[in-house]
N, C-alpha and C positions, 0 to 999 in steps of 0.2 A: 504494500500500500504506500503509494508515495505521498505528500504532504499534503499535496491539495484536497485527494481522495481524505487523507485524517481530518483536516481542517473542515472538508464539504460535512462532514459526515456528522460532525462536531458542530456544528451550528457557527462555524467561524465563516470568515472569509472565502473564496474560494478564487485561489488562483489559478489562473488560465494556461499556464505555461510549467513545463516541470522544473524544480528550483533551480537549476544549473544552468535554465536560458533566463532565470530570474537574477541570478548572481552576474550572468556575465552582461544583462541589459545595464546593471545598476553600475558597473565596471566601467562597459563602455561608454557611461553617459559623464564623466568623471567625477561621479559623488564617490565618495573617499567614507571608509566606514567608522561607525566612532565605536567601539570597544565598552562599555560599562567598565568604571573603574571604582577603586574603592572610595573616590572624593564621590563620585556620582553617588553609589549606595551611601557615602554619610549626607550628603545633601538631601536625600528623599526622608532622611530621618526628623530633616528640621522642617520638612513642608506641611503645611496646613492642611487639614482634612476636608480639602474641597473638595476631591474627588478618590474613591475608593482604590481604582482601578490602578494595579501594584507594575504596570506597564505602562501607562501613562504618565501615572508617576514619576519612573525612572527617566522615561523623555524629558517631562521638563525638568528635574534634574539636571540634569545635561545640559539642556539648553540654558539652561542661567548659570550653570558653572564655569560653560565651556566661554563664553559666551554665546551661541547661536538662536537664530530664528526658529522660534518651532511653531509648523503650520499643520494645523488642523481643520477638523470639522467639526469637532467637540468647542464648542463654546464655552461648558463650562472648566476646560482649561485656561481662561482669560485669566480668571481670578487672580492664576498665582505670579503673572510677570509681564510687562508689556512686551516680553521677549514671545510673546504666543500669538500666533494671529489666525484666529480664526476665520475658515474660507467661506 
């Protein structure tokens, strides 16, 4: 079962493509990957409990750490930074 079959199945997401034409679109477009780091995991520990969601979370983590733009479709990611722009 490859990802997308787990993820369809799973009520998530469903990606169209099997992850190795996913990894190599995201390669060739030259976004650059950011690693989770342990500043990242102690930053989600000072965020505010606007939002539950323990992946979301760790994004904007990151993005206010790192500094980066984090773009969404979640709104109620605003809360935590004007570093979140919601689409």
């Amino acid at each position: 079962m490859g990802l997308a079959d787990y993820t369809a199945r799973h009520g998530g997401l469903i990606i169209g493509a099997v992850i190795e034409d996913l990894v190599a679109g995201i390669e060739g477009s030259g976004f650059a990957e950011l690693p989770v780091s342990a500043r990242h995991a102690v930053r989600v520990a000072t965020l505010p409990q606007h939002h539950r969601d323990p992946f979301d979370r760790i994004l904007v983590a990151q993005a206010i750490h790192e500094p980066l733009h984090l773009l969404t479709v979640d709104a109620a990611l605003k809360r935590y930074s004007e570093l979140v722009i919601a689409l």
